[in-house]
N, C-alpha and C positions, 0 to 999 in steps of 0.2 A: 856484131860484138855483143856482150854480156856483162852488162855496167851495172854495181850499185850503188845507190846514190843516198847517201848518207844524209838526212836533213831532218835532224836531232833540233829543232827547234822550235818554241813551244805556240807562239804565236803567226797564223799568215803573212809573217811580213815580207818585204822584200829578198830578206835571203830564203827563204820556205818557200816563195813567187819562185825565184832564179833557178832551187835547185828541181821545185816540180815541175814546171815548162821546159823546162829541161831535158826530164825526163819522160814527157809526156811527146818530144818533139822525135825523142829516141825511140820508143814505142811506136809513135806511126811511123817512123823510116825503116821499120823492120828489126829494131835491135832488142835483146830480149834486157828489160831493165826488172832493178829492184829496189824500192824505196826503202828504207828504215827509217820508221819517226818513231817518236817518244806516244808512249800509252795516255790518251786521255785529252790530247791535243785538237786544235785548228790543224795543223798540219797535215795530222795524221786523218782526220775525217776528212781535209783538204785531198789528199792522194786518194780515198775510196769513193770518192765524190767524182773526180775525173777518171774512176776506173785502171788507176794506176795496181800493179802488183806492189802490195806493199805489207811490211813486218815490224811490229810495235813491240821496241827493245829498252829497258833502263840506261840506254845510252850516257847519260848527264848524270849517271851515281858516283856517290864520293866514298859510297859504305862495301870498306873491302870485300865485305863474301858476297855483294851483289856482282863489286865487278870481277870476280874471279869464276863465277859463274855466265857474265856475259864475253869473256874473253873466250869460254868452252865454246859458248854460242856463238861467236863472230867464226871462230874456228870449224865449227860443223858448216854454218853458210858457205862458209869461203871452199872446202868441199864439193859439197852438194852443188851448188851455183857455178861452180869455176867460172868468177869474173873476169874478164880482161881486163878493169880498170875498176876504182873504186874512188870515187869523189866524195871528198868531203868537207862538207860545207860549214861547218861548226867544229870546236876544239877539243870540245870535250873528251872525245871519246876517239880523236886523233890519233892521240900517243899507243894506245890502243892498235890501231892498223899500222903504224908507225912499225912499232915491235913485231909484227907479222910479216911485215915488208924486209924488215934487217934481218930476220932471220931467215930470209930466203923463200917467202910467201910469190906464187909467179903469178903477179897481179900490178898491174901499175897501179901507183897509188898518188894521186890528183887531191892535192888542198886547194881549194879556191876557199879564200879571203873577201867576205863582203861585209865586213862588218869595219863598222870606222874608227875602231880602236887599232891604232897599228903597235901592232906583238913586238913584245920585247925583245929584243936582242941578249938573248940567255941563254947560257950553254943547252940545256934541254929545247928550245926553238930551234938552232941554230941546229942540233942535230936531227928534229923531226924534219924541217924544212930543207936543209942540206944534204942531210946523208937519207933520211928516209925517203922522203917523196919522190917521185921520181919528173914531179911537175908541181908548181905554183901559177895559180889563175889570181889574177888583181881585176876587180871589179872596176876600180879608179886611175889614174893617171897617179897621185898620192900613193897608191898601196903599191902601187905598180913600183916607184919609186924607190920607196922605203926598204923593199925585198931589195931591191939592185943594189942602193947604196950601202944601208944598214948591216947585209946578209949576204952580200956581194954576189947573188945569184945570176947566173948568165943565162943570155936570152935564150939559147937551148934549151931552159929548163922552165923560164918567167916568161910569162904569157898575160894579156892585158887583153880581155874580152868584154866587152859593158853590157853582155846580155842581146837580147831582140826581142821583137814584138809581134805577136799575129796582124800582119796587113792585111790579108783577107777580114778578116773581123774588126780591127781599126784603119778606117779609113773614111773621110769625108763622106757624110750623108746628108743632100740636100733636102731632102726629104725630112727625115729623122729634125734635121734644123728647125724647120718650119711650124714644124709639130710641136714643140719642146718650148719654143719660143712663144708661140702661142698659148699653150697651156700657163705661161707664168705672165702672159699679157705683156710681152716686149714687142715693139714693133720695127721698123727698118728703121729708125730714127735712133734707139734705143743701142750701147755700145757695152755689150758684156763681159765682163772681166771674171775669170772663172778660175776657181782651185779645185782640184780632181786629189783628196786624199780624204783617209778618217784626221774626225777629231782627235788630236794631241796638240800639247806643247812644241813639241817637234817640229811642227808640220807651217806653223806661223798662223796658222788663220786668224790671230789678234791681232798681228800685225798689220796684215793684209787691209783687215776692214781698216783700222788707222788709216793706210797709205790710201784706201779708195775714196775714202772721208775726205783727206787733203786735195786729193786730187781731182775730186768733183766742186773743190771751191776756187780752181781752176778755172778760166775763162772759155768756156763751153764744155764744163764738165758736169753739169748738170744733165745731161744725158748716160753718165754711164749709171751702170747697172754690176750687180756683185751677187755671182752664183755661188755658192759652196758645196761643191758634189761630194760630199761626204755623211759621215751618219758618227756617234758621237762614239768613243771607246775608253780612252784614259781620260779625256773631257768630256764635258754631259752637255747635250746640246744645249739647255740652261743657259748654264755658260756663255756658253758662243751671242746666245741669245739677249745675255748679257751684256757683253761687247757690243754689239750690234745698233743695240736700245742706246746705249752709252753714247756713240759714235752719232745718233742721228742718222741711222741707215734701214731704219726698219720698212719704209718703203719702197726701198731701193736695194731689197736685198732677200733672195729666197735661197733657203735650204732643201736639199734634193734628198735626202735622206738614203735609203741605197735601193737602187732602179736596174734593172736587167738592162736597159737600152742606154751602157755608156759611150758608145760612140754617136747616138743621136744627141746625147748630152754634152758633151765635149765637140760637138759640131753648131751647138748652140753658142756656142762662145764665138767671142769676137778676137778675145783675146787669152791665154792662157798665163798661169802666174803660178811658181814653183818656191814659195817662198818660207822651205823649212829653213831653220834656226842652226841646223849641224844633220850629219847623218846623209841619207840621200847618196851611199855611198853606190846602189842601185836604184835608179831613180826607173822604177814603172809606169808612173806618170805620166813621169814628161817622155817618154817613149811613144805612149797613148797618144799624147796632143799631139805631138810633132807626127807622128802615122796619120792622125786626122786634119794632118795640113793646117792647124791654128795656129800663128804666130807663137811663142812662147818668152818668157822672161823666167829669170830665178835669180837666187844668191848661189853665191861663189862657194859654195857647200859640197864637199865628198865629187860625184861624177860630173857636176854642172857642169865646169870650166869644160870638159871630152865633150859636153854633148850643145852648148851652145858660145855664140863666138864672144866678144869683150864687151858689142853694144846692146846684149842681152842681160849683161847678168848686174847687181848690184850685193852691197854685203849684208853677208846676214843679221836679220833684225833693226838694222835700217830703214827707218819707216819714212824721213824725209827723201831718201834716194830713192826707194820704191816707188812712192808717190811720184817724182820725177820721170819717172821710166814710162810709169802709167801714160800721165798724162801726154806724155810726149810721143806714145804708141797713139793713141786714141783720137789727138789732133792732127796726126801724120800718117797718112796713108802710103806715102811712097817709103817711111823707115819699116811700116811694117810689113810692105809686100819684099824688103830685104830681108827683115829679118824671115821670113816665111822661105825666101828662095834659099838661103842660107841654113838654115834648118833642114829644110826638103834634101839637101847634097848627104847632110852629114845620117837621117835616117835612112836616107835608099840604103845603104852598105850596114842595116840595123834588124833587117827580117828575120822573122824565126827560121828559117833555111841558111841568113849567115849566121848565126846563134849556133846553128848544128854543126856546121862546117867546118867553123874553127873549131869546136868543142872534141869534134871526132879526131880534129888532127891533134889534137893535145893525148887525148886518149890513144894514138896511135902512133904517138912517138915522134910525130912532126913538127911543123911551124904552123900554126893557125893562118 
């Protein structure tokens, strides 16, 4: 097939992740893809970096004679490329292939939704979404929702996919463990509670340290230990560093900064902890951990609830429930080797081959 994948987005985050593995999974299976990011981007040096074919367009303009010169443009591609499907991961520039699709453009045309604001229900949605698209992909069990009730989209058309993860390259390393743990002076006594994202509000890491705080004043909690695999972006490691000092964690707690070897890193953990504030509607994360066989925990935020079961999650920014959860993973071996086996059921059916699989059938007019 001949897909291109629209990911008009300015930052690497999780929808820019969803829609380039994506397309990077379509490229090795043989299929001819084409990315369009925005000029000047993560995104877009993100696609040239994985050697993806990609075309850097004003997508996200509001200034008419820009986009009446990208609509010429959308129109020569759609030509030249003859797509068989065109995903698009962002809105902007939707209404856009929307208008190309109604007018009889022979291209399926695939909205996937990973952003956790759920679209209005307004005549102009309801007709991109209803009459244009010829499929709607929900990253969430919520979005997924939303489309069906709100929009009354039937399952013919509404497709609920949470993405996948490379197993080959995530996956428990004993080794990589050993290493990792050593370099920061943990020993087999030592019980590491670990969060695997960048610095933001978002993401909780104030929380976090809160809940490990409490939780080490806990009756044999003075063995854990509090990794942060991340590196600082809309928060300055400062910051964090901050909190940390604040909390009385500053020996009990290193920052990883950003490392090529994150599955030795996320195999250093005892335990994993997914505790954004909202968002998390594609959680890559907790993908990572659970492919690395770590237990995991989260709030009840955007994809959680799809990807772990009830005695996993607590709510977000709840720092005495956190702390709860903690403590009662790191005391109890046999809830956590549940929660791990329970985990382990819901990634096997999460690889980047069922990623492609369902994705092609959506592209191809099926049922994922």
């Amino acid at each position: 097939m001949r897909i291109i994948q629209v990911a008009n987005v300015r930052w690497f985050n999780a929808t820019s992740w969803y829609a380039l593995y994506l397309a990077r999974l379509l490229r090795e299976a043989g299929h001819e893809t084409l990315v369009l990011a925005l000029p000047g981007t993560e995104t877009l040096d993100t696609a040239r970096a994985w050697g993806l074919p990609v075309a850097a367009l004003p997508l996200n303009s509001a200034n008419p004679l820009v986009l009446a010169g990208l609509a010429r443009e959308l129109r020569r591609l759609v030509r030249e490329f003859h797509p068989d499907a065109v995903n698009c991961h962002r809105g902007e520039s939707f209404w856009l292939w929307g208008a190309m699709r109604a007018a009889g453009a022979p291209f399926r045309l695939v909205r996937t939704r990973g952003d956790q604001r759920l679209p209005r229900n307004n005549a102009a949605n309801r007709w991109l979404h209803c009459r244009c698209a010829d499929a709607v992909v929900a990253t969430n069990s919520v979005m997924h929702a939303h489309f069906r009730d709100a929009f009354g989209i039937g399952p013919d058309r509404l497709h609920l996919i949470l993405g996948g993860v490379d197993r080959a390259r995530f996956a428990f390393d004993p080794q990589g463990r050993e290493r990792v743990r050593a370099q920061f002076g943990w020993g087999p006594e030592d019980f590491v509670v670990g969060l695997l994202g960048r610095f933001d509000e978002v993401k909780g890491q104030r929380e976090l340290i809160q809940a490990v705080a409490q939780a080490r004043s806990a009756p044999g909690g003075a063995r854990l230990r509090l990794m942060l695999a991340g590196f600082e972006t809309a928060t300055t490691q400062a910051e964090v560093q901050g909190w940390i000092d604040a909390a009385g964690l500053g020996q009990a707690t290193v920052i990883t900064g950003q490392r090529p070897d994150v599955a030795a890193v996320i195999s250093a953990m005892d335990l994993g902890v997914v505790a954004s504030k909202w968002s998390e509607t594609i959680a890559r994360a907790a993908l990572e951990i659970m492919a690395c066989a770590r237990p995991l925990l989260g709030t009840t935020v955007g994809v959680m609830p799809d990807l772990l079961g009830p005695g996993a999650l607590f709510p977000p920014a709840d720092v005495p429930a956190m702390a709860a959860a903690i403590a009662r993973a790191a005391a109890d071996p046999a809830h956590r080797a549940a929660l791990a086996a329970e985990q382990a059921r819901t990634i096997a059916g999460l690889s980047g081959a069922d990623f492609l699989a369902r994705t092609l059938a959506v592209y191809s007019g099926g049922r994922p």
